[in-house]
C-alpha positions in Angstrom: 0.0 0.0 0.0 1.1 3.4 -0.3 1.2 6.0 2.2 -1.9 8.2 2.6 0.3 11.3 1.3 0.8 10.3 -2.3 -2.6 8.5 -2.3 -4.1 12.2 -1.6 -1.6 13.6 -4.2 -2.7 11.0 -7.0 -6.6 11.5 -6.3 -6.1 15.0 -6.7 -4.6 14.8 -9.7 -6.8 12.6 -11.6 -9.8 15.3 -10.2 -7.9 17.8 -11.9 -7.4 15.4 -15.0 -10.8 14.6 -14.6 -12.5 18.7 -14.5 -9.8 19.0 -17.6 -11.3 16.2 -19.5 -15.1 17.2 -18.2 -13.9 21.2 -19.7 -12.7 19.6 -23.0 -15.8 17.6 -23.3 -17.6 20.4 -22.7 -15.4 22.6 -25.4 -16.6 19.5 -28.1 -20.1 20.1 -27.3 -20.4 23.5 -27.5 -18.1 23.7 -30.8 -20.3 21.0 -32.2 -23.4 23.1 -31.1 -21.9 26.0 -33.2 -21.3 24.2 -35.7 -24.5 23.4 -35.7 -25.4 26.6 -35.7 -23.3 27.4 -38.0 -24.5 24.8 -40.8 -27.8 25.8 -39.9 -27.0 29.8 -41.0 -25.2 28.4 -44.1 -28.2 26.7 -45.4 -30.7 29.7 -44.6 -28.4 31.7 -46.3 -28.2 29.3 -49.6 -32.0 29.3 -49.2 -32.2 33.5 -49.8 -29.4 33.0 -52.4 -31.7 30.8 -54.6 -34.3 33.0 -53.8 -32.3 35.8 -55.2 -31.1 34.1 -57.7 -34.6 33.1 -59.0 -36.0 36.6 -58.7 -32.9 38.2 -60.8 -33.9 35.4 -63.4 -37.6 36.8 -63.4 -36.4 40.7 -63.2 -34.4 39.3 -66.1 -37.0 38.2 -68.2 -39.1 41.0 -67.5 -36.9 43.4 -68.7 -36.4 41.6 -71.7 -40.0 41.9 -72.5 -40.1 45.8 -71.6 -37.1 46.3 -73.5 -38.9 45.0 -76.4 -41.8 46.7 -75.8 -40.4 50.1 -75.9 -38.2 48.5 -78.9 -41.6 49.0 -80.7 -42.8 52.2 -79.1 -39.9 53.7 -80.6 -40.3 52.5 -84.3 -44.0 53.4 -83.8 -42.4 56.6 -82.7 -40.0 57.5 -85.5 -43.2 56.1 -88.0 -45.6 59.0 -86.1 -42.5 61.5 -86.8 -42.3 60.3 -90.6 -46.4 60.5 -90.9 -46.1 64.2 -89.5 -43.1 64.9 -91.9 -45.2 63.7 -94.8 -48.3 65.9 -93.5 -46.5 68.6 -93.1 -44.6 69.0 -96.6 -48.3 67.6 -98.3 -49.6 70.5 -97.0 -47.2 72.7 -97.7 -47.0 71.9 -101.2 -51.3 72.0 -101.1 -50.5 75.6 -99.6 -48.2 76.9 -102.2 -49.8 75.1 -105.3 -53.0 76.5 -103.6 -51.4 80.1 -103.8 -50.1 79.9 -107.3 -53.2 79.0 -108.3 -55.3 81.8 -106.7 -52.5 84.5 -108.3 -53.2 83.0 -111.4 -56.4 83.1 -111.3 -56.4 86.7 -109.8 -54.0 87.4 -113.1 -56.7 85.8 -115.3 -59.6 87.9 -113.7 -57.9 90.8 -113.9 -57.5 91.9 -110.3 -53.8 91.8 -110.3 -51.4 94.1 -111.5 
């Protein structure tokens, strides 16, 4: 047997080995609870990311269609600008053919000098 000194020496060690091995147990739990945690955030965060991902596709598609939309508005636009060209210069010629006409006949009639 061995004396009572060293027997009170060696259980007080293996406490202290034994609140070490209870803290690093302890330290594994709460590391695997983070990453827990952790994993958890990760995948919330993928989640929002598809999300995202999936409404950038959609914003995508709808600006595709707008852009071709006012694609048309302007063609329509430049066509109204054409028409309004055209209008303008046939009335302008109506206008002046309309004027040589009414000096001619004012010529003809006699009311011109």
């Amino acid at each position: 047997m061995s004396p009572p000194e060293i027997d009170a020496a060696v259980h007080q060690q293996l406490g202290a080995l034994d609140a070490k091995m209870d803290r690093v147990l302890a330290d594994q739990d709460q590391a695997r609870a983070d990453r827990k945690q952790q994993y958890s955030k990760l995948e919330n965060l993928e989640r929002r990311l598809d999300d995202v991902d999936r409404k950038s596709e959609a914003l995508k598609s709808q600006l595709t269609q707008v852009k071709t939309t006012t694609e048309e508005i302007d063609r329509w636009k430049e066509r109204f600008l054409g028409m309004r060209m055209l209008i303008v210069f046939v009335a302008a010629t109506f206008g002046a053919t309309l004027g040589a006409f009414g000096k001619w006949v004012a010529i003809k009639l006699g009311w011109s000098g």
